[in-house]
C-alpha positions in Angstrom: 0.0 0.0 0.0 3.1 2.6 0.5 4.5 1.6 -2.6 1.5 3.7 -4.4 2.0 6.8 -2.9 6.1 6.8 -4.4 6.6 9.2 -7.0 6.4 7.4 -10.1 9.0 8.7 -13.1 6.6 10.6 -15.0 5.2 12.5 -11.8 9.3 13.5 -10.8 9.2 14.5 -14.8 6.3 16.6 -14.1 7.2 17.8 -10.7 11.2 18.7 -12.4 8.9 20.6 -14.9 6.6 22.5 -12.8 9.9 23.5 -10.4 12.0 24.9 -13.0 10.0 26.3 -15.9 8.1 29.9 -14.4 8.6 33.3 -14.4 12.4 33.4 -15.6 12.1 32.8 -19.7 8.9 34.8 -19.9 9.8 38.5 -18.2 13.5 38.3 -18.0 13.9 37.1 -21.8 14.4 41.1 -22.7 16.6 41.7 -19.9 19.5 39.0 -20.6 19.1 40.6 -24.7 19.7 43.8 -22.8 22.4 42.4 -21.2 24.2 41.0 -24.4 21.8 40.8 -27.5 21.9 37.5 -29.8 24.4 36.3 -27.3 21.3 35.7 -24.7 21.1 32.0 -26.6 25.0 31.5 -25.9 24.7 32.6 -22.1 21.3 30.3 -22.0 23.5 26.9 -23.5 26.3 27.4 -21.5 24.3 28.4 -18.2 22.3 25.3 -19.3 25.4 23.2 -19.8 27.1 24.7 -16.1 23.4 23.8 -14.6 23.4 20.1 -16.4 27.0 19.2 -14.9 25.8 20.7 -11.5 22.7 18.9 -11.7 24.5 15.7 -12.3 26.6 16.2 -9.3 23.3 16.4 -7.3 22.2 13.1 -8.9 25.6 11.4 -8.4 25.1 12.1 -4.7 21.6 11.2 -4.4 23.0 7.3 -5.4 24.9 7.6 -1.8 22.0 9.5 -0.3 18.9 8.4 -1.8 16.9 10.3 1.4 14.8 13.7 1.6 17.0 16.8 2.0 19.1 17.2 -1.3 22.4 19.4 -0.5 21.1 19.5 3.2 21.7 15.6 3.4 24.9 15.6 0.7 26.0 18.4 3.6 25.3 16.4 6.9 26.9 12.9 5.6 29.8 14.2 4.1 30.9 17.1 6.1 29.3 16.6 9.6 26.8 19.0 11.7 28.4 22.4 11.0 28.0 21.9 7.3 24.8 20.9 7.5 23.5 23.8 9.4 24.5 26.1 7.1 23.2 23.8 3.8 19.5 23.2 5.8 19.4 26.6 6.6 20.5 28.1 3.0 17.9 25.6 1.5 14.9 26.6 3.8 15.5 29.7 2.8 15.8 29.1 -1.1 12.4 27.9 -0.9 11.1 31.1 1.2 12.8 33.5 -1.4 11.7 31.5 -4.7 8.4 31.6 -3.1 8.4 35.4 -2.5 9.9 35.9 -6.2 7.2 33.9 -8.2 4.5 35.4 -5.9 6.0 38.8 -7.4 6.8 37.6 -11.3 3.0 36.7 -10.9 1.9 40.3 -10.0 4.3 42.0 -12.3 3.0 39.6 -15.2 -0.8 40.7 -14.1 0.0 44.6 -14.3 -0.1 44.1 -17.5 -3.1 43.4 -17.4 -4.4 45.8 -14.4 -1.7 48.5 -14.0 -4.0 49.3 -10.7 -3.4 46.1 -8.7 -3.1 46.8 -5.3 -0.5 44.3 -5.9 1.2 44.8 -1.9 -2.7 43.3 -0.9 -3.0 40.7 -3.7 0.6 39.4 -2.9 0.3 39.2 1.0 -3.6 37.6 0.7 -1.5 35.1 -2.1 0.7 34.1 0.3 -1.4 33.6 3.2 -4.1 31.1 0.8 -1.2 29.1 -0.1 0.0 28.8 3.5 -3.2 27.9 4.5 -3.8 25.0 1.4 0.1 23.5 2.4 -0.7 23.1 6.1 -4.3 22.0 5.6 -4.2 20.6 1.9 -1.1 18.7 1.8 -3.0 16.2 -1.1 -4.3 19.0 -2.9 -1.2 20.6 -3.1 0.5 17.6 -4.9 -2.9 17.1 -7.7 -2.4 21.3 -8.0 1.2 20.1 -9.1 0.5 17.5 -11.7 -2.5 19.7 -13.1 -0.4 23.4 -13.6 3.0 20.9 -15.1 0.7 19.6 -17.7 -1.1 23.3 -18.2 2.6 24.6 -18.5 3.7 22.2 -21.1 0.3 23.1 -23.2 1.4 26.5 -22.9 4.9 26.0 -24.4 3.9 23.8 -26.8 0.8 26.3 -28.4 3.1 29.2 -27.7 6.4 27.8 -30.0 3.5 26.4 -32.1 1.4 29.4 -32.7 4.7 31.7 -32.7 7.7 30.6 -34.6 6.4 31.5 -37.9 6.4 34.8 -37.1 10.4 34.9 -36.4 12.7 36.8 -39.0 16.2 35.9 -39.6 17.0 39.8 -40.4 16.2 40.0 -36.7 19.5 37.8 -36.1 21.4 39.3 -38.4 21.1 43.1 -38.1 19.8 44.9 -34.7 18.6 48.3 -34.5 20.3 49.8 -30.9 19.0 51.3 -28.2 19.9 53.6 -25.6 20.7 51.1 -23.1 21.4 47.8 -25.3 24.4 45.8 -25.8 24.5 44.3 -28.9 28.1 43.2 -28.8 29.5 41.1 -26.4 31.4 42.6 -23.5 32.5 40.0 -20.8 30.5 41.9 -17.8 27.4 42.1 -19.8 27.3 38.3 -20.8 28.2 37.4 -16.8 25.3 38.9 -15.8 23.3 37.3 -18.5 24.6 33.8 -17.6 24.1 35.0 -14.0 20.5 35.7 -15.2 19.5 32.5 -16.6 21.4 30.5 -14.0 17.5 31.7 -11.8 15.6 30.4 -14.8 16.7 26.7 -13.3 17.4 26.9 -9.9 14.3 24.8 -9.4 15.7 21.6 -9.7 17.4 21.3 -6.8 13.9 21.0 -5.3 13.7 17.3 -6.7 17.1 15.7 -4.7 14.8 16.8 -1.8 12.1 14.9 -2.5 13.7 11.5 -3.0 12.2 9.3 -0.3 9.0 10.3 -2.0 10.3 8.5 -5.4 10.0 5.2 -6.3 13.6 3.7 -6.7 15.0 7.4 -6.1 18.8 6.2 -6.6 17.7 5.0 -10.6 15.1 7.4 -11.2 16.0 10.6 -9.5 19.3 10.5 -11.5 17.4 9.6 -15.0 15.0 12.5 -14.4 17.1 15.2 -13.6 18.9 15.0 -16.6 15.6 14.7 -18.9 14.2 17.5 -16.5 17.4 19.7 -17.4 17.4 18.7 -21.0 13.7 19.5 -21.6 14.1 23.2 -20.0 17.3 23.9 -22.0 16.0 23.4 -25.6 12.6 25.2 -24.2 14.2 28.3 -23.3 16.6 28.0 -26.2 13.4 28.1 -28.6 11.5 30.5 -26.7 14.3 33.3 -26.6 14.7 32.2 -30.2 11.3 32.8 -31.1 11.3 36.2 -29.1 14.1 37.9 -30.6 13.0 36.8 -33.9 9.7 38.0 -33.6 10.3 41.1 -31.5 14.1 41.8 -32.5 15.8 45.3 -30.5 12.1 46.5 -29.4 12.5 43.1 -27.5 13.7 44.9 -24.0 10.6 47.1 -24.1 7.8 44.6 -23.3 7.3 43.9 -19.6 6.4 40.3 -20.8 7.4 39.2 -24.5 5.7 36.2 -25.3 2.2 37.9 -24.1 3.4 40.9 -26.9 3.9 38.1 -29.4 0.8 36.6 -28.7 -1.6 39.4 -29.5 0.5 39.6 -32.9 -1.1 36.1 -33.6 -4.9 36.5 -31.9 -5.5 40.5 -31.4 -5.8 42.3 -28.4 -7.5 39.6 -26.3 -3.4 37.7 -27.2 -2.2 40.0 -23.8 -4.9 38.8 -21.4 -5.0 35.8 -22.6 -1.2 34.6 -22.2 -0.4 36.7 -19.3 -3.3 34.7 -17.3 -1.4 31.2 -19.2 1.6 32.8 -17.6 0.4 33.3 -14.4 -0.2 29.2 -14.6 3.1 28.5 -15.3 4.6 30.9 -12.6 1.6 29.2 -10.4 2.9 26.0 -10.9 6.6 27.0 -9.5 4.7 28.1 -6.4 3.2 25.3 -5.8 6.0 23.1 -6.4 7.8 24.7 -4.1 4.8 24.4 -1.3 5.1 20.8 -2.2 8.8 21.1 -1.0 7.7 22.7 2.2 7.5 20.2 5.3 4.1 20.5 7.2 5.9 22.2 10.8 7.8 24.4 8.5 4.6 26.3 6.7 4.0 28.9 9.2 7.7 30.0 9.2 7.9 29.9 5.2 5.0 31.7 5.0 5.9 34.4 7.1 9.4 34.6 5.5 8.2 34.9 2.1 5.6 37.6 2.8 8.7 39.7 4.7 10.7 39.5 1.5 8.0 39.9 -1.1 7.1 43.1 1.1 10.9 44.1 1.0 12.0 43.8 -2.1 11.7 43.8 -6.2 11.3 40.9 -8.7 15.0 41.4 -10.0 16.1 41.7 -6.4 14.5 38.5 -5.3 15.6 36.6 -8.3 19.1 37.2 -7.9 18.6 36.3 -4.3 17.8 32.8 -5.3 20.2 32.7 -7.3 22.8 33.1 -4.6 21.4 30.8 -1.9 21.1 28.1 -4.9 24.9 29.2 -5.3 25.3 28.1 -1.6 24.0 24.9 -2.3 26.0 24.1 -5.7 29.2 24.9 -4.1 28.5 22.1 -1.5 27.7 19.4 -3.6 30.5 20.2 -5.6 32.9 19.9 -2.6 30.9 16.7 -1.6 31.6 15.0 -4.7 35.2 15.8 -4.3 35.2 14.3 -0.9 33.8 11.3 -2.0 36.9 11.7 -4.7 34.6 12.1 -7.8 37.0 14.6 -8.9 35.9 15.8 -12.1 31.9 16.2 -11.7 33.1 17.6 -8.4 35.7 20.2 -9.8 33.5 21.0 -12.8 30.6 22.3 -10.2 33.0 24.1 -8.0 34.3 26.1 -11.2 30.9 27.1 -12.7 29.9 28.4 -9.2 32.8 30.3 -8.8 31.8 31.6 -11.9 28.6 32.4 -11.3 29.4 34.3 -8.2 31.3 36.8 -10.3 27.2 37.8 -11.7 25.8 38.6 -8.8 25.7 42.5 -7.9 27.5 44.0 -4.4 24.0 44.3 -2.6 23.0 41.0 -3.1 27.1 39.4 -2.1 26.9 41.5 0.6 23.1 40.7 2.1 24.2 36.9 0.8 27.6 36.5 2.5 26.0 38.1 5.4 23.3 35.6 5.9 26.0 32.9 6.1 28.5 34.6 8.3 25.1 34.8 11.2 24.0 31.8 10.3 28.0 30.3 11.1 28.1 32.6 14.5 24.6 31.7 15.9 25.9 27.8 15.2 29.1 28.3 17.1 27.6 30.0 20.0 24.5 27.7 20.2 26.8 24.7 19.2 25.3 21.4 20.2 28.0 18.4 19.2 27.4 14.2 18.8 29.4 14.6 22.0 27.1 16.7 24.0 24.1 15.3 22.7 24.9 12.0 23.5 26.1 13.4 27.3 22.8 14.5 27.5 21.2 11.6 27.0 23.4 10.2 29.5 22.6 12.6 32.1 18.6 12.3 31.7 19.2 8.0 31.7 21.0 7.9 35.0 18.7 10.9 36.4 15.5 8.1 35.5 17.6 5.5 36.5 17.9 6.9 40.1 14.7 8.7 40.4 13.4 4.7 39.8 15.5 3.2 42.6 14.5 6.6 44.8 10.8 5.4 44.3 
């Protein structure tokens, strides 16, 4: 009877899906062309390709580890309690921020629709519902999940469809600039783009924490997170394809470009109707990551991701979660080269080194702050094996004699 409620492959397919493809590829398409031009589809393959190898170090891990936790549990067996303080920490809060950055990608995507959204209520009154549905819907939230991955893949599929034959190679070929475009590559410009795109995936790493919930995690998990990663890679490949060939330099002028693209095809009822499609896909990631979110855990989240939806921006957030996914890359990495998988190991370690060269000074400094607390309140609260087990000791021999008192 416990064997039916394991994930089967196509539900971690769907669930890989639903956790990585949201917001990022349909508002920030214009700002990674902003960033770099036509070189948005090289910083979206080799981001891809950093992400895959990462990715693969995750499922290379989860063969040792097939248990819940991800990174957390990579960060607890291989480097001991310090480590994985820092790790569970970093990835609760992940989940909080990604949370808090859909919840605003979802609002920004529906001001295009109603510039007058009290958007401040709408997003706290968001938050709260889904709160309320995780704690008290736990069954409803993993149907919601299987329902908006399929939606999202409709989407996709009528969008690229519906769309591609509206793409012009002169688009490719010769670009119009404006005032604040690159069009040719600088080395700055394409690390923030890679940067960028690295938030278009950082989803994934929501599926290593799931794996006691998967049906013969240590073969499938590892199976699936490739798929997963090579299904999102060609998407967004064709989709910033289709979006530069369709909208070319007036690309960085749409709040949300495939919604633009749309209305070319269907009128003026293309923007409501798309954005609202939109608003699926970005209300898939949310639930995804509410699947994610243990039952004693909900309260906290939820009050976490109202506090940062209420202090801060969509780009803010996004390169937020970018960082504390960065946190988490940089671990597994230095697991696998612990466990002497050298290359995979090394490979992960480089491409987050490199990625940490994206992020702007606010977000290094709030980022590297959060970990420096974090590594203080552990070494002032710091409860060892050692003590623990002294503990335990103590309170035996204290029942012990309060028996023989009696």
């Amino acid at each position: 009877m416990a064997d039916k409620k394991l994930l089967s492959p196509l539900v971690i397919y769907l669930l890989g899906i639903n956790s990585i493809i949201g917001s990022g590829i349909f508002l920030l398409a214009g700002k990674i062309y902003r960033n770099v031009g036509n070189w948005s589809l090289l910083a979206i393959l080799l981001a891809g390709f950093s992400l895959f190898t990462i990715a693969f170090s995750y499922a290379n891990m989860s063969k040792f580890y097939p248990e819940n936790g991800g990174a957390f549990i990579y960060a607890r067996r291989v480097f001991g309690r310090f480590m994985c303080f820092i790790i569970g920490i970093v990835t609760w809060l992940l989940g909080t921020v990604t949370l808090a950055t859909e919840v605003s990608a979802l609002l920004t995507a529906l001001k295009m629709i109603f510039p007058t959204l009290p958007t401040t209520i709408v997003g706290v009154s968001l938050l709260l519902s889904l709160g309320f549905l995780s704690y008290f819907g736990s069954s409803l939230i993993a149907n919601l999940d299987n329902i908006t991955a399929i939606l999202k893949l409709l989407i996709v599929i009528v969008f690229v469809v519906t769309s591609i034959w509206l793409a012009k190679v002169t688009n490719f070929i010769s670009q119009q600039p404006l005032t604040n475009i690159t069009h040719h590559f600088t080395l700055k410009g394409f690390l923030v783009a890679y940067g960028t795109v690295f938030f278009f995936f950082t989803g994934f790493s929501f599926l290593p924490v799931n794996a006691e919930k998967m049906n013969n995690p240590t073969k499938n998990l590892p199976k699936m997170i490739s798929l997963v990663m090579l299904s999102c890679i060609s998407v967004y490949l064709i989709i910033q394809s289709i979006t530069i060939g369709v909208l070319g330099a007036t690309l960085p002028n749409t709040i949300v470009p495939a919604a633009t693209i749309f209305a070319k095809i269907v009128g003026h009822i293309g923007i409501p109707l798309f954005v609202s499609s939109i608003c699926i896909s970005i209300l898939g990631v949310i639930v995804a990551t509410t699947f994610n979110t243990p039952t004693w855990a909900v309260i906290l989240t939820t009050v976490g991701a109202i506090c940062l939806f209420l202090t801060g921006d969509y780009l803010f957030l996004s390169e937020l979660t970018v960082f504390m996914s960065f946190v988490q890359y940089l671990a597994t990495g230095c697991a696998n080269v612990k466990k002497r998988y050298y290359l995979i190991g090394l490979s992960t370690i480089g491409f987050s080194i490199i990625l940490l060269t994206s992020f702007s000074l606010t977000v290094l400094l709030l980022g590297v702050s959060c970990i420096v607390v974090l590594a203080l309140i552990y070494l002032s609260v710091k409860v060892d094996d050692a003590h623990l087990a002294k503990v335990k000791a103590t309170k035996q021999a204290l029942k012990v004699a309060s028996k023989h008192t009696n």
